[in-house]
Backbone as a chain_set.jsonl record, in Angstrom:
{"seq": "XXXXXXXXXXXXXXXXXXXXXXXXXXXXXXXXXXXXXXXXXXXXXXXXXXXXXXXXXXXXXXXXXXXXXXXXXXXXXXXXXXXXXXXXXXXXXXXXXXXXXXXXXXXXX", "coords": {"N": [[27.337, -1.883, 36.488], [25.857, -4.341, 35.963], [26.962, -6.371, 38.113], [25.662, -4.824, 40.379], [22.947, -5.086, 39.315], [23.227, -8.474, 39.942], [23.718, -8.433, 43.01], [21.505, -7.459, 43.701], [19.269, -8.981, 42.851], [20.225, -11.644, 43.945], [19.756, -10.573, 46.534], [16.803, -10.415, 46.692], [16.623, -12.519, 45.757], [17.148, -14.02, 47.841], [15.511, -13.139, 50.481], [13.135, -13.844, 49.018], [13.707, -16.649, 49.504], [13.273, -16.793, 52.18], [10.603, -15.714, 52.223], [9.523, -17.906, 52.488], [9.16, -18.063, 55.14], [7.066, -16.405, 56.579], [5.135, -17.341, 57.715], [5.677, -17.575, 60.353], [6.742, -14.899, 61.155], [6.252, -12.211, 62.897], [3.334, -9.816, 61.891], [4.34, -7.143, 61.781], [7.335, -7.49, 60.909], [6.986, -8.669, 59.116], [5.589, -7.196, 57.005], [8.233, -5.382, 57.227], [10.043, -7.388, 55.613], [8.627, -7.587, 53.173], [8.787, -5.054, 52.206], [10.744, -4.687, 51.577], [11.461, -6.455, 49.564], [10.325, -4.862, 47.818], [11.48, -3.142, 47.623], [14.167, -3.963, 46.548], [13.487, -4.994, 44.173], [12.708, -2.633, 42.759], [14.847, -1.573, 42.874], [16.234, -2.928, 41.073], [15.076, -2.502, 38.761], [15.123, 0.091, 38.674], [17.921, 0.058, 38.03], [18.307, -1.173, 35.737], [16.584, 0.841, 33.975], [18.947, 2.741, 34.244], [20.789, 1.647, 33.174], [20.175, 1.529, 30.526], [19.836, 4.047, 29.695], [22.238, 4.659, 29.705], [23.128, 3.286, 27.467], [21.793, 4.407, 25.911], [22.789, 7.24, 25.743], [25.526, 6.182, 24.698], [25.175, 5.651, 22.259], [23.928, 7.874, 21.542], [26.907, 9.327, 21.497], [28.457, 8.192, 19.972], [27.183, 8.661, 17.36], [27.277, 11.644, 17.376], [30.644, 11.513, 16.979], [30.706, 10.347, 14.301], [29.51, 12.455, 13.461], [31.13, 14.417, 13.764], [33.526, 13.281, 12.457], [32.817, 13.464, 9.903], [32.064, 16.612, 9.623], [34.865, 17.379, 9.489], [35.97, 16.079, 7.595], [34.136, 17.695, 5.768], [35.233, 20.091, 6.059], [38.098, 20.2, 5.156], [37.803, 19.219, 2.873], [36.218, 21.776, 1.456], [38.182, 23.654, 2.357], [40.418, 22.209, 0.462], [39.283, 23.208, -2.289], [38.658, 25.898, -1.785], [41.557, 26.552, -2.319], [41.956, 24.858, -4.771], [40.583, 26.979, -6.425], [41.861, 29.472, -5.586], [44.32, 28.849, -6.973], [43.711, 28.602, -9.344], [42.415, 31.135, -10.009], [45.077, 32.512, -9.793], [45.782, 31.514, -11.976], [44.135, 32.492, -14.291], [44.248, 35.331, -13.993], [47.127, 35.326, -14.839], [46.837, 34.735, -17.247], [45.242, 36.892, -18.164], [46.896, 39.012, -17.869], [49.174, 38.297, -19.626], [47.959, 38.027, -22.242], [46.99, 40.769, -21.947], [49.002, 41.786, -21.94], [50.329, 40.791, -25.058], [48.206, 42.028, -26.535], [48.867, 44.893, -26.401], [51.506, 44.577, -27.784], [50.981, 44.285, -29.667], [49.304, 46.402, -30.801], [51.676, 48.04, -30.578], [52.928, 47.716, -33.286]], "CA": [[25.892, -1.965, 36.597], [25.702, -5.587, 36.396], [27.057, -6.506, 39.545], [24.555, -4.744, 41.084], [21.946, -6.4, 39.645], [23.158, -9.502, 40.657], [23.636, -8.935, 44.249], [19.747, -7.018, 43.39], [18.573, -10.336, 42.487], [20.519, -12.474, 44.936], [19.165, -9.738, 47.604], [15.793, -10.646, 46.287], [16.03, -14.352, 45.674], [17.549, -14.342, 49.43], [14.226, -12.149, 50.554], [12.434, -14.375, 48.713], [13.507, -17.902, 50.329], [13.077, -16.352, 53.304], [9.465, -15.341, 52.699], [8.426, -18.783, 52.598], [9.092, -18.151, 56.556], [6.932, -15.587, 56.467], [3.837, -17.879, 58.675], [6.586, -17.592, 61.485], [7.24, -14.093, 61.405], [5.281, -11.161, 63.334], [3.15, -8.905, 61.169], [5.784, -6.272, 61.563], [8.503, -8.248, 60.27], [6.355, -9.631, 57.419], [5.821, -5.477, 56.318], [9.187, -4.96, 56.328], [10.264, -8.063, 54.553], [7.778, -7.353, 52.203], [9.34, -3.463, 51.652], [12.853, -5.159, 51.361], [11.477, -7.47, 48.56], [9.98, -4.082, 47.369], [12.903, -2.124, 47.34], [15.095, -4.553, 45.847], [12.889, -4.83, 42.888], [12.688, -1.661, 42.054], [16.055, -1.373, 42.362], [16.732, -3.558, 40.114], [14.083, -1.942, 37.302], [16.064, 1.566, 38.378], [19.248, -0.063, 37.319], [17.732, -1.646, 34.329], [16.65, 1.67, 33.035], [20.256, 3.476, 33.858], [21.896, 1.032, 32.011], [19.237, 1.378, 29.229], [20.178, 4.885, 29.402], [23.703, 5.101, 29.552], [23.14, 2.896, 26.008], [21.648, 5.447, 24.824], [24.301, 7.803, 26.022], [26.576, 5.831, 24.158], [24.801, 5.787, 20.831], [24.435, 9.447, 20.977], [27.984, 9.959, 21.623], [29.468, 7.66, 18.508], [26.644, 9.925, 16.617], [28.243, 13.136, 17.236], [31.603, 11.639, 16.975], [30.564, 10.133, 13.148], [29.159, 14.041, 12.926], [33.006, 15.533, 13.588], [34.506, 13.094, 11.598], [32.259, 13.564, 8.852], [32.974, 17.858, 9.641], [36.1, 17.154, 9.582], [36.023, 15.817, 5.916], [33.9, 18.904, 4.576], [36.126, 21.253, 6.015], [39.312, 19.697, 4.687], [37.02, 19.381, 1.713], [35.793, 23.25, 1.653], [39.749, 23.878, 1.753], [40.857, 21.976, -0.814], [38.381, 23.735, -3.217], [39.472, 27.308, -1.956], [42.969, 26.422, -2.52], [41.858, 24.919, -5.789], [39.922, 28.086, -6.661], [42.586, 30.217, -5.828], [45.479, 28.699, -7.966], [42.209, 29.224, -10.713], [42.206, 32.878, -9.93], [46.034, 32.681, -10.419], [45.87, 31.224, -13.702], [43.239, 33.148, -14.965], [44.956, 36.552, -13.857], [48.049, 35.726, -15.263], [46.327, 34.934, -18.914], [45.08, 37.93, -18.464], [48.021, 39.831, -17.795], [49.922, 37.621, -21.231], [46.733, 38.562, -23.532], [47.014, 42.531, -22.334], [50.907, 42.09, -23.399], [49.977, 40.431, -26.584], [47.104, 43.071, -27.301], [50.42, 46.339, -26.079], [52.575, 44.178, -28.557], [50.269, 44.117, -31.62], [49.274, 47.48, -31.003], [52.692, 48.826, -31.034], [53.403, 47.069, -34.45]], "C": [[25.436, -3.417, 36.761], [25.813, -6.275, 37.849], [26.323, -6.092, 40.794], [23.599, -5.21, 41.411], [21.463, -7.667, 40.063], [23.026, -9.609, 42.163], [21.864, -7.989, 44.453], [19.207, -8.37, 43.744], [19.126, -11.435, 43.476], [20.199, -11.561, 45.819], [17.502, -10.664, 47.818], [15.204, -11.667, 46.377], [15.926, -14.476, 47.602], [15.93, -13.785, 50.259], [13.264, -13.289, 50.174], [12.269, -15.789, 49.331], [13.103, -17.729, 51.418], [11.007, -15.762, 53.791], [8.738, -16.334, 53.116], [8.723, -19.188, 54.157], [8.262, -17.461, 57.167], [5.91, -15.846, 57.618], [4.536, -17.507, 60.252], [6.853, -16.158, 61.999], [6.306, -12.921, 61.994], [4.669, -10.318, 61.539], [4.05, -7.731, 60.312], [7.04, -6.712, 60.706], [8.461, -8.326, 58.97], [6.107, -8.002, 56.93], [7.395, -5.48, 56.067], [9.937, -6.085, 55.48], [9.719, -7.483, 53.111], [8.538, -6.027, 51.452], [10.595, -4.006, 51.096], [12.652, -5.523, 50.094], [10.708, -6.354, 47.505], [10.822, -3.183, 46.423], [13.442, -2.808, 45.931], [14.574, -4.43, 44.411], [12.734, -3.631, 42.145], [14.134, -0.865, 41.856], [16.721, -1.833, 41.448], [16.037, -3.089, 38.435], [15.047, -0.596, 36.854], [17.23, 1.215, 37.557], [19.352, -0.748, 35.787], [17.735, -0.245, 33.219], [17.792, 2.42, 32.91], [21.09, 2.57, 32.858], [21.195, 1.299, 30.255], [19.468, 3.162, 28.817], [21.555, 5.311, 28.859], [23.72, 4.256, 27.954], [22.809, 3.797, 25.07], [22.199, 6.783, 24.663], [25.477, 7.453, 24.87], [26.629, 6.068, 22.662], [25.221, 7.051, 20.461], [25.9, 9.829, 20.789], [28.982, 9.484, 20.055], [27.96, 8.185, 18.026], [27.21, 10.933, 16.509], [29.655, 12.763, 17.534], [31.545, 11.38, 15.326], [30.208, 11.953, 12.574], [30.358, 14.528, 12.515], [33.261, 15.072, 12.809], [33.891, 13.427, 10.077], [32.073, 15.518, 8.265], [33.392, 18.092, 9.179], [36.623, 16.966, 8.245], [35.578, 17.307, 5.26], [34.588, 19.84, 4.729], [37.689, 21.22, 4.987], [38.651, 19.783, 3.031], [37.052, 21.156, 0.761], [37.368, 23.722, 1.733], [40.637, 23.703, 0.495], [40.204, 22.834, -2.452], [38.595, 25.084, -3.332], [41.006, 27.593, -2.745], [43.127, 26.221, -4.344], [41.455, 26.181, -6.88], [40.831, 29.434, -6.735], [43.874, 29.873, -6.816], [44.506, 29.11, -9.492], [42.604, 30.548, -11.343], [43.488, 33.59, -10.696], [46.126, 32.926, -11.878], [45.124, 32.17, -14.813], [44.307, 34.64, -15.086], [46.503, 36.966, -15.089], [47.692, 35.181, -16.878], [46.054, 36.2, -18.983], [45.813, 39.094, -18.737], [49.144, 39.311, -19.601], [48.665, 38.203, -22.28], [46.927, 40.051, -23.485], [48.682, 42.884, -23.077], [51.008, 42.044, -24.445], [49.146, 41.913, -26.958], [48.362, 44.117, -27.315], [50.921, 45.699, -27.476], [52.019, 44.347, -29.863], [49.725, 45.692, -31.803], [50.247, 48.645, -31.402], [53.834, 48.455, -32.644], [52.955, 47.974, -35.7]], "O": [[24.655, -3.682, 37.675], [24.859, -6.629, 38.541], [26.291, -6.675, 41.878], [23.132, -5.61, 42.478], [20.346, -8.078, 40.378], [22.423, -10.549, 42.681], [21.255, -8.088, 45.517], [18.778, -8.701, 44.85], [18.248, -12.223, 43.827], [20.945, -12.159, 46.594], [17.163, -11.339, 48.791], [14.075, -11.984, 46.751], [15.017, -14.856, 48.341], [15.323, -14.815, 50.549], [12.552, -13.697, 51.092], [11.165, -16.224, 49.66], [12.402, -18.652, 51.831], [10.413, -15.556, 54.849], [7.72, -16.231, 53.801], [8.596, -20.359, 54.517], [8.338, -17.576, 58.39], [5.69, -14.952, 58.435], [3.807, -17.189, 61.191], [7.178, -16.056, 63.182], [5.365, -12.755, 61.218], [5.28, -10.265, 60.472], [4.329, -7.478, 59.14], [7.526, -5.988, 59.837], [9.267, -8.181, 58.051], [7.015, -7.808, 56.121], [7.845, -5.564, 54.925], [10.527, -5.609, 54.511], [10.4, -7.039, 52.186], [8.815, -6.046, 50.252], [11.252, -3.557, 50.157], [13.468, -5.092, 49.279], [10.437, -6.796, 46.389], [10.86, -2.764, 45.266], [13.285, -2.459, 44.761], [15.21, -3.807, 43.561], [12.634, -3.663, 40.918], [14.461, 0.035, 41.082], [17.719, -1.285, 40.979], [16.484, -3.338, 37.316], [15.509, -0.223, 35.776], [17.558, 1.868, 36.566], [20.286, -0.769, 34.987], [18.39, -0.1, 32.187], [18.016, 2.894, 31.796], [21.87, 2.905, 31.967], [21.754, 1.225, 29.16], [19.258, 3.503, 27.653], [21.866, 6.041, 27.917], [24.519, 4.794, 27.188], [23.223, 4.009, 23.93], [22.109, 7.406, 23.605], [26.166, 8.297, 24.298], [27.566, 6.476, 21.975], [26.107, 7.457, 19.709], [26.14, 10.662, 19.915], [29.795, 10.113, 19.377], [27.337, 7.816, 19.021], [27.731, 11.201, 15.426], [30.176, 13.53, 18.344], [32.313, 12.146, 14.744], [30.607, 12.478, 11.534], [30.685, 14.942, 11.403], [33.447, 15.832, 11.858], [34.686, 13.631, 9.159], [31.979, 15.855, 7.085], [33.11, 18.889, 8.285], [37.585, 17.598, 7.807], [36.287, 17.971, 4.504], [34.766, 20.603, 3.78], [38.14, 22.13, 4.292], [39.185, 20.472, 2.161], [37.71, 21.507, -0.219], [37.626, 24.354, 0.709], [41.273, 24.496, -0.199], [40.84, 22.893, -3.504], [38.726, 25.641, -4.422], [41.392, 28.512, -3.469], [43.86, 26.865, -5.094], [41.976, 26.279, -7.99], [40.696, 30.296, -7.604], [44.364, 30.83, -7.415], [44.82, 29.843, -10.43], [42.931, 30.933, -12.465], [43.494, 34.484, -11.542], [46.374, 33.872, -12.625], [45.535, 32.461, -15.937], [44.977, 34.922, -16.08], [46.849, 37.954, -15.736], [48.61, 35.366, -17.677], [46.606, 36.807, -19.901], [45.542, 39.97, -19.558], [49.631, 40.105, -20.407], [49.027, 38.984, -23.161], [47.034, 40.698, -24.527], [49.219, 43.571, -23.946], [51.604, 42.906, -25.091], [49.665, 42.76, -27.685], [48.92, 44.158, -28.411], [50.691, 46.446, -28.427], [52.615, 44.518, -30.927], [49.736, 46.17, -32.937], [50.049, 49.654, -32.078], [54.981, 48.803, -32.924], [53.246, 47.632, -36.846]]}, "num_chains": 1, "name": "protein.A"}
């Protein structure tokens, strides 16, 4: 994008030394000079704002890449916690299962 603008602006400047020929030049001439020195300029605003876009292109994109990685954590997260939850379930179960043995064992005493 740069490089553009420069030969934009050296288009422009060039356009521009050239206008101060401008007493010399037919009407006609001096219109389309004039459009040239038109153009260029607004070519150079166009490429101003794509670049001003594609920045903001860029932002967005390391945004929703900080999003995944940050995902990426709660899922791994949200796993660890099931995983934790289920060894829980384990533990619990198998007290439960040792306490109904104990209760069988004292009952048959």
């Amino acid at each position: 994008m740069r490089k553009w603008q420069f030969v934009l602006a050296g288009a422009s400047l060039g356009l521009l030394v050239l206008s101060g020929c401008t007493t010399q030049l037919a009407p006609a001439d001096r219109d389309l000079l004039n459009q040239a020195l038109e153009s260029g300029q607004m070519a150079t605003q166009q490429a101003d704002k794509a670049q001003t876009a594609a920045g903001m292109a860029s932002d967005a994109a390391a945004r929703a890449e900080d999003a995944v990685v940050r995902a990426e954590a709660a899922a791994a997260a949200a796993d660890k916690s099931a995983s934790m939850a289920a060894q829980s379930a384990d533990a619990a179960a198998a007290s439960a299962a040792k306490a109904a043995k104990a209760f069988e064992m004292g009952q048959m005493k």
